[in-house]
Each structure stands twice: as C-alpha cells, then as structure tokens.
N, C-alpha and C positions, 0 to 999 in steps of 0.2 A: 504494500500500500504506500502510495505518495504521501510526501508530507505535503501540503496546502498550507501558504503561507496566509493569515488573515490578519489585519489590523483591530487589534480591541478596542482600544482607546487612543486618544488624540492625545500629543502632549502642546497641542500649542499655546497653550499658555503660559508653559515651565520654560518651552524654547523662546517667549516672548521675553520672559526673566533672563533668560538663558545669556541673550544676545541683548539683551536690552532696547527692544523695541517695544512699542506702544501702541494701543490702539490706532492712535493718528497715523500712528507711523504705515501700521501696516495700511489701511484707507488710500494714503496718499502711493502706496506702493503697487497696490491693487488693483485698485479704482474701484472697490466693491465701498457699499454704503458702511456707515459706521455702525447701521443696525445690524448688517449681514456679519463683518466682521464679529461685533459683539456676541452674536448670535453663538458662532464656533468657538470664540476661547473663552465664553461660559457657559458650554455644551447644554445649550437651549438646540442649536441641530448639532445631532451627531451623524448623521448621514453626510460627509463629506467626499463627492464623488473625485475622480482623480486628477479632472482638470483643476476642480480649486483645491486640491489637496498640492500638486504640484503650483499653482499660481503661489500659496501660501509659500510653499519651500524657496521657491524660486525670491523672493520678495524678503524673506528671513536671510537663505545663503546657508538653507542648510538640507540635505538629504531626505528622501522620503522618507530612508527607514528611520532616520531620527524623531521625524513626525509622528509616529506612533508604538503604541505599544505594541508588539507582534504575539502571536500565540506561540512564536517556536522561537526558544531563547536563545538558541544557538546556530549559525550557519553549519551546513554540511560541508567539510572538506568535499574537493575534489579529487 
C-alpha cells in the first residue's frame, strides 16, 4: 500500500510569526481581501485549495511543505 501524503492542518499563522509578516502584509502580497486572508490564518476556512495554498507560500518565501502539517512525519528515502 502507498503512503498518500495529506495536509492536516495549516501552519500559516506560526509561519506568519515565523517570518514576521502581517496580515497587511500578506493582503498587499496577495491581492486577496483582508477578510479572505483573515479568514485562513484564523482557520475560519480551512479548505485551502493549492492555488492559494501556493499564492500564500509564494508571498511568505516559504515551501508548501512548511505550510502544513503532513500526516507522514517522515520523507521516504530513495
């Protein structure tokens, strides 16, 4: 059986602390509303599909897998 990798949870609010960006920040990085932004980093939606999952990352400077919590804590060697 394949492992399937799935995202649990979002960290972007820890990576917002993380890197030190801001709501505005991210808005003006975006161009998404400040409700929409507000919406995801106080998972009012947690449904983030992987365009704005990637716009987020993209806008931070920081990797997809940073953005969330995975269900598999470990990469598989190759």
């Amino acid at each position: 059986m394949k492992k399937q990798w799935k995202p649990i949870d979002s960290k972007l609010n820890q990576l917002m602390y993380e890197y030190d960006i801001t709501v505005n920040d991210l808005v003006k990085r975006t161009g998404y509303t400040k409700q929409r932004v507000n919406d995801y980093v106080n998972v009012i939606k947690s449904n983030m599909n992987i365009g704005t999952a990637m716009t987020f990352t993209d806008a931070i400077g920081c990797s997809m897998e940073e953005l969330y919590v995975w269900n598999h804590k470990e990469r598989r060697k190759p």
